[in-house]
Structure formats: structure tokens, C-alpha cells
KEKE-3310 file (N, C-alpha, C; in steps of 0.2 Angstrom, whole numbers, plus 5000, padded with zeros to 4 digits):
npx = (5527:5517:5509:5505:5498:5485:5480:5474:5464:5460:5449:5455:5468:5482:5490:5507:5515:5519:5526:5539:5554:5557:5563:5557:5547:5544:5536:5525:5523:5518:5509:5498:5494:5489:5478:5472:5470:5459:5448:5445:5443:5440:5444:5446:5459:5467:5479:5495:5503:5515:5516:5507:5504:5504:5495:5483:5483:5478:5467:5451:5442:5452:5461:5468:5482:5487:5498:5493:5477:5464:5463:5458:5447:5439:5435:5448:5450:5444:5451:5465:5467:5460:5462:5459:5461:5476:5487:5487:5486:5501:5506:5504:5507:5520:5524:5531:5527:5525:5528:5536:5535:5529:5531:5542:5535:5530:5543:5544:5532:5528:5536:5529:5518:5520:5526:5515:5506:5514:5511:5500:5483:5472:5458:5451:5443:5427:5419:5408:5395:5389:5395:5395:5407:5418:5420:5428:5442:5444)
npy = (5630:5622:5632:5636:5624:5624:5637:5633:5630:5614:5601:5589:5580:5571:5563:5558:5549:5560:5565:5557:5556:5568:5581:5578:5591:5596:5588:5587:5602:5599:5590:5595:5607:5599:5595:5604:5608:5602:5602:5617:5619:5611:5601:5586:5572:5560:5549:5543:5531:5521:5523:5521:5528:5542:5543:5539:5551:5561:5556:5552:5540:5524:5514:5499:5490:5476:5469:5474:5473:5479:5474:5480:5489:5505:5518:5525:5523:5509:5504:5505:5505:5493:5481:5469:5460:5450:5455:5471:5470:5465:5478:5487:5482:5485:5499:5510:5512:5527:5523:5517:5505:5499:5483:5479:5470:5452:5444:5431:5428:5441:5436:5423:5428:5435:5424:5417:5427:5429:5416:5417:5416:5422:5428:5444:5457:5463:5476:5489:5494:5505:5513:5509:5500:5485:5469:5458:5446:5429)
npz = (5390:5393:5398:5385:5379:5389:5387:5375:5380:5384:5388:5392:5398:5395:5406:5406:5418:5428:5437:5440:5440:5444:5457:5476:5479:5469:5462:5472:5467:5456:5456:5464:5455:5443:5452:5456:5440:5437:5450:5448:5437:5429:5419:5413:5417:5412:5422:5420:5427:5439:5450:5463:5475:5473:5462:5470:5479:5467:5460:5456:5449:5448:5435:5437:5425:5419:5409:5398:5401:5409:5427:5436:5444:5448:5465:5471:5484:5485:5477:5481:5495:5495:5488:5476:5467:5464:5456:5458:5472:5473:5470:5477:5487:5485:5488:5496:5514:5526:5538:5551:5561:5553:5545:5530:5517:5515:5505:5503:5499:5489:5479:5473:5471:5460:5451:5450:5442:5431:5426:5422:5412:5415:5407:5403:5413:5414:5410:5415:5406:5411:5419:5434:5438:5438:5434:5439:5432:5435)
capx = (5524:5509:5505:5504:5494:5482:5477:5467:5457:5456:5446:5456:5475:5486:5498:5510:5521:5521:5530:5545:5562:5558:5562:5549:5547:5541:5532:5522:5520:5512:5503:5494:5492:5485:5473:5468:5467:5454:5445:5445:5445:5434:5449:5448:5465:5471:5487:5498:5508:5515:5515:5500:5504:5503:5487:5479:5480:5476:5462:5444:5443:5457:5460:5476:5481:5491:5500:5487:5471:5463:5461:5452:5445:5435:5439:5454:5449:5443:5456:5471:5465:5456:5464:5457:5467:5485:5493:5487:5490:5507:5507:5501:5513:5528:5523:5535:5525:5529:5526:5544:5533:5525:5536:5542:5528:5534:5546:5542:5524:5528:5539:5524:5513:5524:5526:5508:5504:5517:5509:5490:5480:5465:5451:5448:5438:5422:5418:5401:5394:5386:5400:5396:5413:5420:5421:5435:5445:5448)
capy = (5624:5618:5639:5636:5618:5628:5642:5631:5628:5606:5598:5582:5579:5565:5567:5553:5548:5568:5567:5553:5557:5575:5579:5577:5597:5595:5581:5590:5605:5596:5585:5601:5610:5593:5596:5613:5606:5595:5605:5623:5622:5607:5599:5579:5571:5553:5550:5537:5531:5515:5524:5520:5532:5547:5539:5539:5558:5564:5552:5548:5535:5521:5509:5494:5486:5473:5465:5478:5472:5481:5469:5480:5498:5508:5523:5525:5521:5504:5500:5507:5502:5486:5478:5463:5458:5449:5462:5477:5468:5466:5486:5492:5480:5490:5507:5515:5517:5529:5519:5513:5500:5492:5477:5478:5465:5446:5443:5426:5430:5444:5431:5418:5432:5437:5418:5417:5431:5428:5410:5418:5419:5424:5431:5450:5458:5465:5483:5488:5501:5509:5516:5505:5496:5481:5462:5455:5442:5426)
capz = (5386:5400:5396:5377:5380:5393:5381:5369:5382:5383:5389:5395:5398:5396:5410:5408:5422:5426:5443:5439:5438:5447:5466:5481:5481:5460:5460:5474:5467:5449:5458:5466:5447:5442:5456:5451:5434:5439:5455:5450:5429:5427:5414:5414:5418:5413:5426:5419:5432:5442:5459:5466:5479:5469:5459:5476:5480:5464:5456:5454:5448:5445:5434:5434:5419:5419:5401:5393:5405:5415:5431:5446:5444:5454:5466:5475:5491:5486:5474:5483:5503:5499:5483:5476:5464:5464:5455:5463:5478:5473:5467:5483:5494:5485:5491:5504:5518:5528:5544:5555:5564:5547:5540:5524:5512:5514:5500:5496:5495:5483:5474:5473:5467:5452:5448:5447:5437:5425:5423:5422:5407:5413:5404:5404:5416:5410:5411:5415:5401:5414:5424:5439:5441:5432:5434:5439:5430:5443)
cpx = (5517:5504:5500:5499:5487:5478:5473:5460:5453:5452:5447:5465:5476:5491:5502:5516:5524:5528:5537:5551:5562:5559:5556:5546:5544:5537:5526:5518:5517:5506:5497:5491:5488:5477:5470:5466:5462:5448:5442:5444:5441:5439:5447:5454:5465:5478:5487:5502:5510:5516:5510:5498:5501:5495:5482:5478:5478:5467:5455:5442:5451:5458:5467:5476:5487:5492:5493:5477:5470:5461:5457:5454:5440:5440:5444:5453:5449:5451:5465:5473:5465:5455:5463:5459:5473:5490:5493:5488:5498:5511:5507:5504:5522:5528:5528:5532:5526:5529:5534:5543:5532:5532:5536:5537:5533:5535:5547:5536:5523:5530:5532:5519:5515:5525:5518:5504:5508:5515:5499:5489:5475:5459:5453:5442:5434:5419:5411:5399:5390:5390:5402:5404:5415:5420:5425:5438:5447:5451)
cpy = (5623:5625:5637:5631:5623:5633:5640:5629:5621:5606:5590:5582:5573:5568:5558:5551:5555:5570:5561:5556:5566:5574:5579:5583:5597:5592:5585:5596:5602:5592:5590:5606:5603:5592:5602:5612:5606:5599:5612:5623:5615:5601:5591:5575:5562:5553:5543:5536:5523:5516:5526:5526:5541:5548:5541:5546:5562:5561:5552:5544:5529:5513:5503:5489:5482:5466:5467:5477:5475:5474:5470:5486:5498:5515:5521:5522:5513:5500:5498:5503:5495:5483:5472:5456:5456:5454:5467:5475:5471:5474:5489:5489:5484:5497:5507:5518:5519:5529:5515:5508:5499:5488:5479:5470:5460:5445:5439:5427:5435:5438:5428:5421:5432:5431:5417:5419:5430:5421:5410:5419:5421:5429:5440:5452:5461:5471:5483:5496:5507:5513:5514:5502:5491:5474:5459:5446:5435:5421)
cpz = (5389:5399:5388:5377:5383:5388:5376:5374:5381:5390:5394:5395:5399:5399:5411:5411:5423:5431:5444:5436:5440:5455:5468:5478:5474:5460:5466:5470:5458:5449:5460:5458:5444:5445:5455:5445:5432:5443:5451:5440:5426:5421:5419:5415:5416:5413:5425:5424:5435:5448:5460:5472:5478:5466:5463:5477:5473:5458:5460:5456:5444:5444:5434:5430:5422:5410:5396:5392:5407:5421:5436:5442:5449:5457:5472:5482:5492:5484:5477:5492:5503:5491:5484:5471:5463:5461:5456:5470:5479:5471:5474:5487:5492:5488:5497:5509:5523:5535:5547:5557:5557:5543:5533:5522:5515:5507:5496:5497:5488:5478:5471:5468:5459:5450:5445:5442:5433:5421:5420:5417:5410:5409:5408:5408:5411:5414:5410:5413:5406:5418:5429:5442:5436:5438:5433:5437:5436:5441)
residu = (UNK:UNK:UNK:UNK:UNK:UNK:UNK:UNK:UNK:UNK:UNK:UNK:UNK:UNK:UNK:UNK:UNK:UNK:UNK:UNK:UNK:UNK:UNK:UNK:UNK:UNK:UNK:UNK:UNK:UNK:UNK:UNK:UNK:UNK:UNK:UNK:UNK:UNK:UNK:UNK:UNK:UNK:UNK:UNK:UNK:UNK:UNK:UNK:UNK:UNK:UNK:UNK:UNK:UNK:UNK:UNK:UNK:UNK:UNK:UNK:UNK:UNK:UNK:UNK:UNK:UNK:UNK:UNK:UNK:UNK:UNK:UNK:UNK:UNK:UNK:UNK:UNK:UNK:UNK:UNK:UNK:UNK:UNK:UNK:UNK:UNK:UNK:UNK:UNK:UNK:UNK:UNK:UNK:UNK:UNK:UNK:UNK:UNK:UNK:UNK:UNK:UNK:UNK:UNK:UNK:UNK:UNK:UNK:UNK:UNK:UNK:UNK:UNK:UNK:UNK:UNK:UNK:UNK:UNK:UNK:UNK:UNK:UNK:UNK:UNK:UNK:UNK:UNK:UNK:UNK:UNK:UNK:UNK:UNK:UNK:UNK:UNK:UNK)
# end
């Protein structure tokens, strides 16, 4: 099927949520063909995903939507390392990391968070036509 897709020769892929519900040993070897995709074939990729983890090794740029917002974009590095946002916070404090010393997150600060979020309206950040970044909602 990825052969037959491949063969027309796109331009862009929707890869959504490519590597869930597969073993480590899979979800590796797609996230690398994603990477080849990308690197070596010049193809565009939009990776839908809620593991930020994965996000992080194969993205660009990334964007987190939350209740059909985007709230913080930017590249991986910022978005993922040095999140500014309460709910990428809260995205980036479930990760599994694979550190024996580092605490699991404090679980009533998640709490708090998701009380908060669930009570927020705020306004839509405001995306910058230039490419530069976005304007985050506060």
C-alpha cells in the first residue's frame, strides 16, 4: 500500500498517529522511513500524534492544538524542551522519561493544570503570515 501511495510521487503526507498501537522495533523502523521521506525525497510530512516524544525526533516544526487551537508552535526544541504553554506543559510532563533519577511530574500540579484548562476560554493564538512563530493565547 505505502509502495502504491509512493509511486504517484506526492508531494505531502498525512501520517496520522503512524506509530501507535505498533511494537518499539516498528514504530522505530517508520519513524526512520518518515525520516527518509523527509531528508533524502524532499516529501512534506504532517505527523499527527499525542506523543510528543516521537514529534520531537521526527519534526521541523510543531504545532499543539488543544480543543481545536493551536496554543504554542515553533521548533521542537523550543516547543518540546522549553514549553510555554499550560497544556504542552502538561503534554511534555507525561512523557516517559527514560531517567531512574527524574520524579515522576507532581500529580496535583497536573491535576490543577487540567482543572484550569478545562475552565479556559481563551482567545486563539494568532499565527504570524510570515512563518516567524505564533502568539500565544494567555
Amino acid at each position: 500500500m505505502v509502495a502504491r501511495a509512493l509511486m504517484l510521487r506526492p508531494r505531502l503526507i498525512v501520517a496520522d498517529e503512524p506509530v501507535s498501537m505498533v511494537d518499539a522495533s516498528q514504530g522505530a523502523s517508520i519513524l526512520d522511513n518518515i525520516k527518509t521521506l523527509k531528508d533524502a525525497h524532499g516529501i512534506s510530512v504532517i505527523y499527527i500524534t499525542h506523543d510528543l516524544a516521537t514529534a520531537y525526533q521526527v519534526s521541523d516544526f510543531v504545532m499543539v492544538l488543544q480543543k481545536g487551537r493551536v496554543v504554542e508552535a515553533g521548533g521542537p526544541e523550543d516547543v518540546i524542551r522549553k514549553p510555554r504553554h499550560p497544556y504542552t506543559r502538561l503534554l511534555v510532563d507525561s512523557i516517559p522519561w527514560p531517567d531512574p533519577e527524574r520524579p515522576w511530574a507532581d500529580v496535583s500540579r497536573l491535576a490543577s493544570d487540567l482543572a484550569a484548562l478545562a475552565a479556559s476560554e481563551a482567545a486563539p493564538p494568532v499565527l504570524h503570515p510570515d512563518g516567524s512563530g505564533v502568539e500565544l493565547a494567555t
